[in-house]
mmCIF file as gemmi writes it, N, C-alpha and C atoms, coordinates in Angstrom:
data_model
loop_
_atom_site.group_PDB
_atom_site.id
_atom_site.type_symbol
_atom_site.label_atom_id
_atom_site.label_alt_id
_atom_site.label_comp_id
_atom_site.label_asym_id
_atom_site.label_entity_id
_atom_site.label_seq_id
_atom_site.pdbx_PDB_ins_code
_atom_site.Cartn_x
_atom_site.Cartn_y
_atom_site.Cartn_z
_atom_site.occupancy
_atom_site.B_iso_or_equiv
_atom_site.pdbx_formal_charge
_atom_site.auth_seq_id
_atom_site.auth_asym_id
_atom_site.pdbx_PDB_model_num
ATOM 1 N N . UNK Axp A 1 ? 80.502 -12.398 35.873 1 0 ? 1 A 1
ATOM 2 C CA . UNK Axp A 1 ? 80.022 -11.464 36.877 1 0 ? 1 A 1
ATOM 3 C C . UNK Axp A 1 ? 80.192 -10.009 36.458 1 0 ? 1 A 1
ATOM 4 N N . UNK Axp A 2 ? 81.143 -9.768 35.544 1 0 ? 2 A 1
ATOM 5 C CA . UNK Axp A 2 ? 80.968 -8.126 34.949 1 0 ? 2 A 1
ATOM 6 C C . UNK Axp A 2 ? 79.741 -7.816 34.221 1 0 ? 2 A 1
ATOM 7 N N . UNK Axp A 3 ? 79.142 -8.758 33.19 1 0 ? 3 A 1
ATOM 8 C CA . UNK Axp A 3 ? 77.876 -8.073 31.971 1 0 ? 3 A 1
ATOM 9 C C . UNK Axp A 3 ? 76.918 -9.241 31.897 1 0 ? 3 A 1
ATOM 10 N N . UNK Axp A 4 ? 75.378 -8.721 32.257 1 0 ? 4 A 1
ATOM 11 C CA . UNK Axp A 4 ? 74.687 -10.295 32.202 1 0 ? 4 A 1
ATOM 12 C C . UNK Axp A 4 ? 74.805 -10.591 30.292 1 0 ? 4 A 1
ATOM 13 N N . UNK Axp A 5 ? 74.244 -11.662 30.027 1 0 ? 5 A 1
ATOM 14 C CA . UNK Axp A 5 ? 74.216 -12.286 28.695 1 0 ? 5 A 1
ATOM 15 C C . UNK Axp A 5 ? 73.167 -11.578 28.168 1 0 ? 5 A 1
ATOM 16 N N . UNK Axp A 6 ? 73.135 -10.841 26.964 1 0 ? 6 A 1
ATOM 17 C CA . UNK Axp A 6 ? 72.012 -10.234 25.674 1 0 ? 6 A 1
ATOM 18 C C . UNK Axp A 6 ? 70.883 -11.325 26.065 1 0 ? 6 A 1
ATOM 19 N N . UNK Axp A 7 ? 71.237 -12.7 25.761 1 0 ? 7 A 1
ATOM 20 C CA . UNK Axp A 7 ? 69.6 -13.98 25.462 1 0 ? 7 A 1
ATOM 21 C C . UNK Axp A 7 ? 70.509 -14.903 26.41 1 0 ? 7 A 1
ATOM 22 N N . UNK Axp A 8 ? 69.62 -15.895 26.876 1 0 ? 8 A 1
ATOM 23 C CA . UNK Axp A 8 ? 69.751 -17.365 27.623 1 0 ? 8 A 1
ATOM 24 C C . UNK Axp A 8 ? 69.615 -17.907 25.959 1 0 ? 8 A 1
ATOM 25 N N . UNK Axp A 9 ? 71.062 -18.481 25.762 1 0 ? 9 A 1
ATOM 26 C CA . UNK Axp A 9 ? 70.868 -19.532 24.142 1 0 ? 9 A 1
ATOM 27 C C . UNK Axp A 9 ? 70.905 -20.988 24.395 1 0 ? 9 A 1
ATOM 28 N N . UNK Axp A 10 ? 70.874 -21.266 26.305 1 0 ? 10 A 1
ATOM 29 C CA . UNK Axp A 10 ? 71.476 -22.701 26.655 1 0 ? 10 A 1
ATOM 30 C C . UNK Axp A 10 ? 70.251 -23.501 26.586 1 0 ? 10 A 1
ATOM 31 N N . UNK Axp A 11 ? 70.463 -24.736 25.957 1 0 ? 11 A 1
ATOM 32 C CA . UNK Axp A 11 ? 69.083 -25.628 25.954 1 0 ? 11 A 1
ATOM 33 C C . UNK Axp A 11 ? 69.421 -26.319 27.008 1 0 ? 11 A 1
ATOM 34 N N . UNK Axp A 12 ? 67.92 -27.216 26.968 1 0 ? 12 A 1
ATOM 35 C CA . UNK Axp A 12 ? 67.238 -27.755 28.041 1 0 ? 12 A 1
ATOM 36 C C . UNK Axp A 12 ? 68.396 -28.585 28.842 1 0 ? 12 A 1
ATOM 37 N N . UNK Axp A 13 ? 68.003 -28.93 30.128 1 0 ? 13 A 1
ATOM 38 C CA . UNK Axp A 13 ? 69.184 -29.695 30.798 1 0 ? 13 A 1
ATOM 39 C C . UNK Axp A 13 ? 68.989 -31.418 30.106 1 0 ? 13 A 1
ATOM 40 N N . UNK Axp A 14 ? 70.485 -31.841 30.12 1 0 ? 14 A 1
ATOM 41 C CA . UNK Axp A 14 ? 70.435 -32.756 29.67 1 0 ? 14 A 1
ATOM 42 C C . UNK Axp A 14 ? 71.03 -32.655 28.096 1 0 ? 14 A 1
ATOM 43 N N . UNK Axp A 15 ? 71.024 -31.478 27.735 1 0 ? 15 A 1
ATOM 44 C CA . UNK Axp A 15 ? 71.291 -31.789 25.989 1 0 ? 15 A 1
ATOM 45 C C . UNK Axp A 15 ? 72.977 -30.881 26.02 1 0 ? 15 A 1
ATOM 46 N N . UNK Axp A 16 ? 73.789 -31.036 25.329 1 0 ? 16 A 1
ATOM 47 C CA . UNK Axp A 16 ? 75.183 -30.231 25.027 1 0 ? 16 A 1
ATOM 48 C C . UNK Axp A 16 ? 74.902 -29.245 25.017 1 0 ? 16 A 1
ATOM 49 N N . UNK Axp A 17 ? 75.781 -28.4 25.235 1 0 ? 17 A 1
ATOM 50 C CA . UNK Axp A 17 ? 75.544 -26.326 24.614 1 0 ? 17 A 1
ATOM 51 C C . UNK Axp A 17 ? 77.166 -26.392 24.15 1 0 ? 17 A 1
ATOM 52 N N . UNK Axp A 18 ? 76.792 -25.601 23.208 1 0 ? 18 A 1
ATOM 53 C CA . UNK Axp A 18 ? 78.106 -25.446 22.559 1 0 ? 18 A 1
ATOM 54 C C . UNK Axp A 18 ? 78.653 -24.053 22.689 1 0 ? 18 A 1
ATOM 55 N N . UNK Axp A 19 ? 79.645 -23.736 23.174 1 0 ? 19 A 1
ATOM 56 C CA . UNK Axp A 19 ? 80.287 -22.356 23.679 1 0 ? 19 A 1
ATOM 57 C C . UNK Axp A 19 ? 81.677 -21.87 22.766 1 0 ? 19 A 1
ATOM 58 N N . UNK Axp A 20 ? 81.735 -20.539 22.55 1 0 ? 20 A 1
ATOM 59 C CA . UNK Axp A 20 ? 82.824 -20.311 21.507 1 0 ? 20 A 1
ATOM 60 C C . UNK Axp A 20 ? 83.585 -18.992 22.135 1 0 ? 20 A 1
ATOM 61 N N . UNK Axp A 21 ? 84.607 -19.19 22.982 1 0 ? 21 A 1
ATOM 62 C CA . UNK Axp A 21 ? 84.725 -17.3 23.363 1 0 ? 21 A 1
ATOM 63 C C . UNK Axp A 21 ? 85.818 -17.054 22.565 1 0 ? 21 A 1
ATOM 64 N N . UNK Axp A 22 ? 85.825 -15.995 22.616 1 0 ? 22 A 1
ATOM 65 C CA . UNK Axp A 22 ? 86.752 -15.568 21.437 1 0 ? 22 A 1
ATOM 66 C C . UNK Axp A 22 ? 87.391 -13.938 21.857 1 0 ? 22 A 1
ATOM 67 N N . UNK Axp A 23 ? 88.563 -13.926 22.238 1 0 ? 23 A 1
ATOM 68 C CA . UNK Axp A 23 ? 89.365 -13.042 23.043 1 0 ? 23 A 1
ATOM 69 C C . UNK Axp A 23 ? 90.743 -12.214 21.759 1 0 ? 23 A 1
ATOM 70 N N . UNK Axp A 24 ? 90.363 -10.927 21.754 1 0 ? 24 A 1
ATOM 71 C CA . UNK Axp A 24 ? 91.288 -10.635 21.002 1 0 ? 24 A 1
ATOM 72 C C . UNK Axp A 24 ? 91.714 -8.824 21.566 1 0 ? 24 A 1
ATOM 73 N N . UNK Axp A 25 ? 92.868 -9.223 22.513 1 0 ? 25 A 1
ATOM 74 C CA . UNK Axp A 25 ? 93.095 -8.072 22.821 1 0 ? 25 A 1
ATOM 75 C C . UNK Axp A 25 ? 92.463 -8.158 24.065 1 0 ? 25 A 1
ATOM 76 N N . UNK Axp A 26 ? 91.429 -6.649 24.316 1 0 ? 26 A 1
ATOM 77 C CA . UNK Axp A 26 ? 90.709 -6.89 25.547 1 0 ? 26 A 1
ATOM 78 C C . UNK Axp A 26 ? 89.06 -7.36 25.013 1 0 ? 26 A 1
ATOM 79 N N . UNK Axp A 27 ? 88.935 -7.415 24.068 1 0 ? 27 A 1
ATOM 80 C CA . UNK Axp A 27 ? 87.873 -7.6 23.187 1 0 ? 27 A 1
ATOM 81 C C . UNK Axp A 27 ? 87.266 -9.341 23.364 1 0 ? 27 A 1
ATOM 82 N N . UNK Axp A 28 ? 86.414 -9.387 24.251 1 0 ? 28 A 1
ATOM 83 C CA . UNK Axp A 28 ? 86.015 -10.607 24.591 1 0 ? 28 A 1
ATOM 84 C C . UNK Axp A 28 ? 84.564 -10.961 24.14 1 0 ? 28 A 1
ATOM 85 N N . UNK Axp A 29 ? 83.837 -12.127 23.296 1 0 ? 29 A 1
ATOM 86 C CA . UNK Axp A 29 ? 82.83 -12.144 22.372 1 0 ? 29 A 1
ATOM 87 C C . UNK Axp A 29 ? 82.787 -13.674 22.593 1 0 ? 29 A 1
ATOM 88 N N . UNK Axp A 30 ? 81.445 -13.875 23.263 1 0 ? 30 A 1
ATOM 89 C CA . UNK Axp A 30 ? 81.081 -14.888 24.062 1 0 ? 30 A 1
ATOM 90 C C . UNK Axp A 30 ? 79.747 -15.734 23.368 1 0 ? 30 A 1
ATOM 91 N N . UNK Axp A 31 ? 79.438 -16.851 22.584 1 0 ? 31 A 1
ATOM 92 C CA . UNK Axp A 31 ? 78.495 -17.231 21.911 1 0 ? 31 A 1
ATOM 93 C C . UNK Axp A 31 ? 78.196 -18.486 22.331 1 0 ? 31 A 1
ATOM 94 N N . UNK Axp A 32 ? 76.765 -18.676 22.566 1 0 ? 32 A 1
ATOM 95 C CA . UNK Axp A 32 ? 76.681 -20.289 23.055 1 0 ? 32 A 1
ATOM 96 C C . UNK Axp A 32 ? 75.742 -20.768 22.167 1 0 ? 32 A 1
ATOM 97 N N . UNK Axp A 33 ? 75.857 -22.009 21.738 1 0 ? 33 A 1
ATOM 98 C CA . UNK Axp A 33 ? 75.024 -22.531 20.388 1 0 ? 33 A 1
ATOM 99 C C . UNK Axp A 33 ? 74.639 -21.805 19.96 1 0 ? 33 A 1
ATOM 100 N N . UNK Axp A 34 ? 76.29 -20.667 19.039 1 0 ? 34 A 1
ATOM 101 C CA . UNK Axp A 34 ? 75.887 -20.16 17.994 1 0 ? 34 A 1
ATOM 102 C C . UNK Axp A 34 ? 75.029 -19.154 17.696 1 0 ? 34 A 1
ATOM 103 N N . UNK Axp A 35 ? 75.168 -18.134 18.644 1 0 ? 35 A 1
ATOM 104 C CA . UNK Axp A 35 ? 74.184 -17.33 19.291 1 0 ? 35 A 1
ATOM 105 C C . UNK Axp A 35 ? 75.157 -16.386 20.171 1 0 ? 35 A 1
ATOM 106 N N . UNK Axp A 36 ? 75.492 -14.946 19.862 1 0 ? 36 A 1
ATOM 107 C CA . UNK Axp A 36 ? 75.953 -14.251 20.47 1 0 ? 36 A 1
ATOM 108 C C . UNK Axp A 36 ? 75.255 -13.979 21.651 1 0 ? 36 A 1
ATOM 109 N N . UNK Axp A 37 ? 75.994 -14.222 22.309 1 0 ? 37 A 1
ATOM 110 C CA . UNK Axp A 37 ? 75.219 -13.619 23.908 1 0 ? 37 A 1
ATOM 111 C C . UNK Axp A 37 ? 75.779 -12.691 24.617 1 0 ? 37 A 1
ATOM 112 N N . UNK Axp A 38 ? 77.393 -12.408 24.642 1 0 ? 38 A 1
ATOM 113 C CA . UNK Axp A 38 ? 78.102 -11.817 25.282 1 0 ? 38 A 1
ATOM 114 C C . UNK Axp A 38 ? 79.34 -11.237 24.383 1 0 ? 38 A 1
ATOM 115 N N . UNK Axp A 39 ? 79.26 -9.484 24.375 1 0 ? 39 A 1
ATOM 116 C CA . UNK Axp A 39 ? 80.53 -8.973 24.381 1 0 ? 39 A 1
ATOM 117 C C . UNK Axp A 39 ? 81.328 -8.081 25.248 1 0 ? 39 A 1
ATOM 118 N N . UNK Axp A 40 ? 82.233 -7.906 25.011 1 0 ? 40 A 1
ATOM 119 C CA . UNK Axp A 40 ? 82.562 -6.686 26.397 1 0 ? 40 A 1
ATOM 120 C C . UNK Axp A 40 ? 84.316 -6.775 26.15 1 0 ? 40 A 1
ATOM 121 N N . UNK Axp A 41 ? 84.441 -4.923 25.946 1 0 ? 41 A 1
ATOM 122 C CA . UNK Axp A 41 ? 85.613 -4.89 25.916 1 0 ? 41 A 1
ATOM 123 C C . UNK Axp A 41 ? 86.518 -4.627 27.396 1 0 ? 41 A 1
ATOM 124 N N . UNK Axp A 42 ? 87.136 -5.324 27.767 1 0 ? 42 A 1
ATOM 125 C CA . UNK Axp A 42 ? 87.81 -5.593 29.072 1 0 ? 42 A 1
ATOM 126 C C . UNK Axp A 42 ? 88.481 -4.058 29.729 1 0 ? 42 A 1
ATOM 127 N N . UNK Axp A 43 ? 88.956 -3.145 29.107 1 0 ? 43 A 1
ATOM 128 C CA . UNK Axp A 43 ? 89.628 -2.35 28.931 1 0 ? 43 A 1
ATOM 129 C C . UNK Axp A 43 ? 88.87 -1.172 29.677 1 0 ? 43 A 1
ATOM 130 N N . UNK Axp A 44 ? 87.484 -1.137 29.491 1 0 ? 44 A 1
ATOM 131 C CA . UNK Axp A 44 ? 86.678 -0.353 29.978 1 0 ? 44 A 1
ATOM 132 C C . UNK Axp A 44 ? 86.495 -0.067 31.014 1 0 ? 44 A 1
ATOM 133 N N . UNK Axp A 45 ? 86.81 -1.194 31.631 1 0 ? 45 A 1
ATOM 134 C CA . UNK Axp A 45 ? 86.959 -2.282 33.088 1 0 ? 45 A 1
ATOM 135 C C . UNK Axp A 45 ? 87.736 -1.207 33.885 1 0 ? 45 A 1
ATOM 136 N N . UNK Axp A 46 ? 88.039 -0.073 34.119 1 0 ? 46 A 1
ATOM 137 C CA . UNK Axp A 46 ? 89.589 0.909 34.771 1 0 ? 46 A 1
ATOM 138 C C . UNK Axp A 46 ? 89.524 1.051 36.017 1 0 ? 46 A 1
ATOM 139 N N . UNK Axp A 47 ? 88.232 0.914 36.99 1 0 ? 47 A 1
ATOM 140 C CA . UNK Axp A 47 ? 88.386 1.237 38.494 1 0 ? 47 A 1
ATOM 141 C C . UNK Axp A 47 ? 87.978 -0.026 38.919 1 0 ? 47 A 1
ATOM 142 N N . UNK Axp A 48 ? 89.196 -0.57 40.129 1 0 ? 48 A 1
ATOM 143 C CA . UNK Axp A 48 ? 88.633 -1.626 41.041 1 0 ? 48 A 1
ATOM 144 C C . UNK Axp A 48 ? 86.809 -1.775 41.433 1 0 ? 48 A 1
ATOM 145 N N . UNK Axp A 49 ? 86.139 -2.848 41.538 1 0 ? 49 A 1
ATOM 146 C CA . UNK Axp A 49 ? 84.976 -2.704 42.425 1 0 ? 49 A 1
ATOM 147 C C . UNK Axp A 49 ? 83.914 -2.222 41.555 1 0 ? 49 A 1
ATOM 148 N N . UNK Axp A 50 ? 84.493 -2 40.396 1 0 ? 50 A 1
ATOM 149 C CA . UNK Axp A 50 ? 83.308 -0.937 39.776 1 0 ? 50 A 1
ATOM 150 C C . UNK Axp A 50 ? 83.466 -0.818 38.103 1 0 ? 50 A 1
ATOM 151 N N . UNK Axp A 51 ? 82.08 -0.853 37.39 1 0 ? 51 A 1
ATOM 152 C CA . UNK Axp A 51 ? 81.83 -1.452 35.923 1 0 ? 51 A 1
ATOM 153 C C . UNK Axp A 51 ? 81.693 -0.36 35.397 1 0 ? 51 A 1
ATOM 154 N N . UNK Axp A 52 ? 82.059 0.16 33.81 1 0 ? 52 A 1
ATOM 155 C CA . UNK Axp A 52 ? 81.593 0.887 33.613 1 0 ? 52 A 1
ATOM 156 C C . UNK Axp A 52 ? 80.552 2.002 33.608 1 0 ? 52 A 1
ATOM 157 N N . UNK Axp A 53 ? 79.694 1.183 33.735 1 0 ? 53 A 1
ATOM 158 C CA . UNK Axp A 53 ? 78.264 1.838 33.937 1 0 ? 53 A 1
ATOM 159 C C . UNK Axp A 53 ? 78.073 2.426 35.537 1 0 ? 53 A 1
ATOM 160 N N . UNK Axp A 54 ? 79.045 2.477 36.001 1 0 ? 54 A 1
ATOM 161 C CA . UNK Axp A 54 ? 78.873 2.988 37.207 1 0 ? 54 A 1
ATOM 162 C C . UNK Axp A 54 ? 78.584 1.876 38.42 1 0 ? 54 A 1
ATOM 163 N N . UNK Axp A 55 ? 78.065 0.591 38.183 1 0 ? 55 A 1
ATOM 164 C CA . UNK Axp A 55 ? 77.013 -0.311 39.132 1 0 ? 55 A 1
ATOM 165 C C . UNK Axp A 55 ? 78.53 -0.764 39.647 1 0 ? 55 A 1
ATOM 166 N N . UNK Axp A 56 ? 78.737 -1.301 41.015 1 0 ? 56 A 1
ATOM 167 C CA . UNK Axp A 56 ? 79.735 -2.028 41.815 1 0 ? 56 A 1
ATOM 168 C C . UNK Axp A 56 ? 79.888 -3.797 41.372 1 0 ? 56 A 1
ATOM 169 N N . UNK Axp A 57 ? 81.019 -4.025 41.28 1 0 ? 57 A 1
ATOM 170 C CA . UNK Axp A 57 ? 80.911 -5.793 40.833 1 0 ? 57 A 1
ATOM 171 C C . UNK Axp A 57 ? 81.891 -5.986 42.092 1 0 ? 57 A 1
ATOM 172 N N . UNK Axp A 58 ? 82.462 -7.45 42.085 1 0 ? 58 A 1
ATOM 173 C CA . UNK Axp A 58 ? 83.296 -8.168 43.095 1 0 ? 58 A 1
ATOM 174 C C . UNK Axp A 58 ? 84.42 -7.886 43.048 1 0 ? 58 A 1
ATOM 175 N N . UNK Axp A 59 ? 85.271 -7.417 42.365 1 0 ? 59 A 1
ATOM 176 C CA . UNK Axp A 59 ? 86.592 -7.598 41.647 1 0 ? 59 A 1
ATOM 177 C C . UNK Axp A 59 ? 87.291 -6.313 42.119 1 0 ? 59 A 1
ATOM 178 N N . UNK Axp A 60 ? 88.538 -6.221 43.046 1 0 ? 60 A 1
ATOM 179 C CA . UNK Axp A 60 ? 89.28 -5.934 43.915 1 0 ? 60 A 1
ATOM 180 C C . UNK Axp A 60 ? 90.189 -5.113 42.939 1 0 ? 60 A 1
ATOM 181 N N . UNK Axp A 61 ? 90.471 -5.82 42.239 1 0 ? 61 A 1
ATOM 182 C CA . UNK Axp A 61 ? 91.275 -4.833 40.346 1 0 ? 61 A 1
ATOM 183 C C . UNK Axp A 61 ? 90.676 -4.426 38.969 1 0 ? 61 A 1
ATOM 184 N N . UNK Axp A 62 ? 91.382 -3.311 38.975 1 0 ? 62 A 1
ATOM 185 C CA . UNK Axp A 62 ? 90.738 -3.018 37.69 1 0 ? 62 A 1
ATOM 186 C C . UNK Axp A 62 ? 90.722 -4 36.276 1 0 ? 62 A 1
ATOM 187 N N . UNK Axp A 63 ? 89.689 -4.61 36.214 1 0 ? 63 A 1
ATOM 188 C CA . UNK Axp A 63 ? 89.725 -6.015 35.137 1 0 ? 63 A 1
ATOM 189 C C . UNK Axp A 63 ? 90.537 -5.316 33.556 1 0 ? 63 A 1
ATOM 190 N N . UNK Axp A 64 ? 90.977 -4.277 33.374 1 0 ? 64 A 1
ATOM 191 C CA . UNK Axp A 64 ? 92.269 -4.104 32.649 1 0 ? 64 A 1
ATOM 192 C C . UNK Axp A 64 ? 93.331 -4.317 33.05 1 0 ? 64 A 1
ATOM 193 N N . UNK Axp A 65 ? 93.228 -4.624 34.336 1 0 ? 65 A 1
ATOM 194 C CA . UNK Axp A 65 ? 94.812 -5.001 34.401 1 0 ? 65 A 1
ATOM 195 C C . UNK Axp A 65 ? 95.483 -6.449 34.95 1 0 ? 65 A 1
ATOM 196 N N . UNK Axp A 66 ? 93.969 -7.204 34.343 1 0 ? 66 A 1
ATOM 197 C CA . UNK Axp A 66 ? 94.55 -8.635 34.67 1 0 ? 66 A 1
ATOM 198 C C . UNK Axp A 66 ? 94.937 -9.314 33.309 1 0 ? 66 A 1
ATOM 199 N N . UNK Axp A 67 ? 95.671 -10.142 33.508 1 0 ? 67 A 1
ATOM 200 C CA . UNK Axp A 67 ? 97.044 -10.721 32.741 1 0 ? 67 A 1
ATOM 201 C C . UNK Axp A 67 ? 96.063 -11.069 31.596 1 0 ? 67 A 1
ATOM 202 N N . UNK Axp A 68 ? 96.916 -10.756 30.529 1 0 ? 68 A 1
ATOM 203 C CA . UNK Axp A 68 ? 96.27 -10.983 29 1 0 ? 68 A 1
ATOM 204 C C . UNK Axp A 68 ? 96.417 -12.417 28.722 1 0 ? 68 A 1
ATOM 205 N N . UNK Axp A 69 ? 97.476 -12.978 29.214 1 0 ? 69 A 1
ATOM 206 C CA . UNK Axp A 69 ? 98.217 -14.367 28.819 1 0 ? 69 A 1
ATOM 207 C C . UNK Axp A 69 ? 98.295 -14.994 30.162 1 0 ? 69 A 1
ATOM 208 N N . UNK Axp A 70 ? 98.164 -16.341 29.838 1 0 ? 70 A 1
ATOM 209 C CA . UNK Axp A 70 ? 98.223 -17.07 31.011 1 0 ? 70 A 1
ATOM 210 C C . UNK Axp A 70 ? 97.227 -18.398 30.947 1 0 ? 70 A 1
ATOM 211 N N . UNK Axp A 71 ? 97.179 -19.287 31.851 1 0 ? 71 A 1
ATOM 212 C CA . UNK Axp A 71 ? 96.236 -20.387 32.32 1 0 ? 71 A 1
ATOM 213 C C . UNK Axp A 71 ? 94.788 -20.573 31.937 1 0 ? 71 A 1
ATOM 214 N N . UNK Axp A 72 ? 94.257 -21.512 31.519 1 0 ? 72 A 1
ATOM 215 C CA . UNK Axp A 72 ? 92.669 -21.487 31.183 1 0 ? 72 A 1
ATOM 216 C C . UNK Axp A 72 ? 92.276 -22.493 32.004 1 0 ? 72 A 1
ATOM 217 N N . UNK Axp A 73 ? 91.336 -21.624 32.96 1 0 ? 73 A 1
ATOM 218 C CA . UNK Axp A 73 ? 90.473 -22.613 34.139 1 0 ? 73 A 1
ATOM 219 C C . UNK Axp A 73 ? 89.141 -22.749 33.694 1 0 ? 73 A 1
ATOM 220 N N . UNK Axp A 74 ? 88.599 -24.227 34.225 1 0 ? 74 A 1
ATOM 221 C CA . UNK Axp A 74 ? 87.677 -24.437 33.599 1 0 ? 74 A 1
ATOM 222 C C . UNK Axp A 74 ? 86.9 -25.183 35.195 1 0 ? 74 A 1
ATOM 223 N N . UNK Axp A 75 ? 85.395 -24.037 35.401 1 0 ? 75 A 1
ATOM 224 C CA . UNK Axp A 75 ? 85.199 -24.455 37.077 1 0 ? 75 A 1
ATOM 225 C C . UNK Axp A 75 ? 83.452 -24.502 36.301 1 0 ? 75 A 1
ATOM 226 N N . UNK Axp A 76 ? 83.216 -25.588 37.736 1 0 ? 76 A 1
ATOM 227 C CA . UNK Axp A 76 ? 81.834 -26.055 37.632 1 0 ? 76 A 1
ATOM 228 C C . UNK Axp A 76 ? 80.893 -25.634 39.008 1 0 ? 76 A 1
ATOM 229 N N . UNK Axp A 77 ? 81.49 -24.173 39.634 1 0 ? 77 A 1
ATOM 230 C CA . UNK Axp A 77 ? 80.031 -23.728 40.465 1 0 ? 77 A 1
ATOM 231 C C . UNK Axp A 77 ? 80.008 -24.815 41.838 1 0 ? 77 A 1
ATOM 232 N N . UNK Axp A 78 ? 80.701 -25.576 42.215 1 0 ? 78 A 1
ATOM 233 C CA . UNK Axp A 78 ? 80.451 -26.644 43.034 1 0 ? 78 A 1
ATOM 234 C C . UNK Axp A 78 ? 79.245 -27.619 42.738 1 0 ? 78 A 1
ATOM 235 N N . UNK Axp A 79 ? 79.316 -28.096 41.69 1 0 ? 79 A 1
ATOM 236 C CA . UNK Axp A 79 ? 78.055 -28.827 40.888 1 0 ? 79 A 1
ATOM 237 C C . UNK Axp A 79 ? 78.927 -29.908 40.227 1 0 ? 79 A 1
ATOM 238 N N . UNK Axp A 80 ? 79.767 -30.567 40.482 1 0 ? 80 A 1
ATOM 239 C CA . UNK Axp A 80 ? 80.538 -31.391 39.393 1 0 ? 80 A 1
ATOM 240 C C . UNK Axp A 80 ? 79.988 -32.571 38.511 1 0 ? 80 A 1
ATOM 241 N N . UNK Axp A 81 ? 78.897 -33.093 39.251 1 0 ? 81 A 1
ATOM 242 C CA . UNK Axp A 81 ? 77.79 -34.26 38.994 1 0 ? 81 A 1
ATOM 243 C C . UNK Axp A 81 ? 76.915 -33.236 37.529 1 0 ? 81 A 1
ATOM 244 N N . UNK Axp A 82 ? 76.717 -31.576 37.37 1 0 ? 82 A 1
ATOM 245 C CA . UNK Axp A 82 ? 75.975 -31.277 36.409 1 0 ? 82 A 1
ATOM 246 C C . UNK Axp A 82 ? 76.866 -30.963 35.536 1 0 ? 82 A 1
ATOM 247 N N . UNK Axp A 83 ? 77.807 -30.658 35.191 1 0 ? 83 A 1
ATOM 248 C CA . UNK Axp A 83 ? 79.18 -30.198 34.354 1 0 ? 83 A 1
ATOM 249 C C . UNK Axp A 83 ? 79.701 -31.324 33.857 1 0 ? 83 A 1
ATOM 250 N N . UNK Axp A 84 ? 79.536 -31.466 32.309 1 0 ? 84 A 1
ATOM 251 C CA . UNK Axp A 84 ? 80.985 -32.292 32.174 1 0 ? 84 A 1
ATOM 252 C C . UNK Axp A 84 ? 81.013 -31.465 30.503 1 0 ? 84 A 1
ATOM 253 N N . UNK Axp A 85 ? 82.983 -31.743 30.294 1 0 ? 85 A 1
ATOM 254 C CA . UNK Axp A 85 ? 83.39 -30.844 29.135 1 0 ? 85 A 1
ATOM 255 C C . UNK Axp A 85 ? 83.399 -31.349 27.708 1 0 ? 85 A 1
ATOM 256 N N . UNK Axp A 86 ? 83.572 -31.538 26.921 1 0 ? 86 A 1
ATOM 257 C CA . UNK Axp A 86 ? 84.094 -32.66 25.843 1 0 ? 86 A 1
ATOM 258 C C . UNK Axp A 86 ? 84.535 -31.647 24.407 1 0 ? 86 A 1
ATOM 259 N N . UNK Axp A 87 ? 85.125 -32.203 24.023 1 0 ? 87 A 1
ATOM 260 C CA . UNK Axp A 87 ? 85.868 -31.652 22.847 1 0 ? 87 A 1
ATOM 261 C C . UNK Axp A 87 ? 86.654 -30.17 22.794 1 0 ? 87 A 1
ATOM 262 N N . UNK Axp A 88 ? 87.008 -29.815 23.806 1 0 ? 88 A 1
ATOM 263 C CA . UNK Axp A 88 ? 87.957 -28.946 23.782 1 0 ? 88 A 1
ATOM 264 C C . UNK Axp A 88 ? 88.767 -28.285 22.965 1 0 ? 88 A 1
ATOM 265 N N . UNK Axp A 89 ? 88.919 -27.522 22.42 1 0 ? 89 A 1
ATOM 266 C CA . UNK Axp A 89 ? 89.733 -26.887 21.631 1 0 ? 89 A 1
ATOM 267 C C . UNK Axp A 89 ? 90.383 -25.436 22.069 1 0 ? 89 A 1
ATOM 268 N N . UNK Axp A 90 ? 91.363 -25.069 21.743 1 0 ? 90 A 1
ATOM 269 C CA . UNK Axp A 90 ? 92.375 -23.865 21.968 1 0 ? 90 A 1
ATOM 270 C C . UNK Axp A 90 ? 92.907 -23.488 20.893 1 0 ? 90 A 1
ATOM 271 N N . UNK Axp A 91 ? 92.607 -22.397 19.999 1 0 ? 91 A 1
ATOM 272 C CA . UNK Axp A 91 ? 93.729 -22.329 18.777 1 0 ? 91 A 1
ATOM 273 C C . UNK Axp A 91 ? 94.382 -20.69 19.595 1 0 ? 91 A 1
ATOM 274 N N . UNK Axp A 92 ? 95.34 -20.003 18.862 1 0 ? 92 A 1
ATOM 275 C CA . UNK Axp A 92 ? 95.854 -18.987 19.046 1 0 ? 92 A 1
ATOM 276 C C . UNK Axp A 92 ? 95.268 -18.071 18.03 1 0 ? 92 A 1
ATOM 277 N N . UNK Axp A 93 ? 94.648 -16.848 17.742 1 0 ? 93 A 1
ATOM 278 C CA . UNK Axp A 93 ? 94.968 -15.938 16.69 1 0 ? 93 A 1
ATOM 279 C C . UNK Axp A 93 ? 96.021 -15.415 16.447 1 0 ? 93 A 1
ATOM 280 N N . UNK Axp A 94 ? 95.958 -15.284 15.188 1 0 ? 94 A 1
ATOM 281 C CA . UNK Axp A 94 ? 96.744 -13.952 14.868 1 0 ? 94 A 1
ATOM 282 C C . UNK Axp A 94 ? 96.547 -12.352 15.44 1 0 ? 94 A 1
């Protein structure tokens, strides 16, 4: 809900999409089959309610100052019958 996506890279319904985010710092870089779609440095994020660019979003805090570390939720929109996950992975960077 902060930055729409550069391209739609998701294929047709019915087939896998493969997703890669990749978080370093506030530096968040979002690719789906392999295909950058999304970057955005979090940090930029400094007034509640409101995106860099001036336009208003949902978010009550300044998205710099939510927790760097912590929990990975994984939500399906109230659609659970169209969502399912498989092969999961988590590494840490350096």
């Amino acid at each position: 809900d902060l930055k729409a996506p550069a391209v739609n890279a998701v294929k047709p319904a019915g087939e896998w999409n493969t997703y890669r985010i990749t978080c370093r710092g506030p530096m968040i870089v979002v690719e789906v089959n392999g295909q950058k779609v999304n970057e955005a440095n979090l940090a930029e994020w400094t007034e509640p309610n409101r995106n860099p660019d001036g336009s208003n979003n949902k978010f009550p805090r300044a998205i710099k100052d939510f927790a760097h570390r912590g929990y990975i939720g994984l939500q399906d929109h109230g659609q659970p019958n169209n969502l399912k996950f498989r092969h999961l992975r988590i590494r840490e960077l350096d």
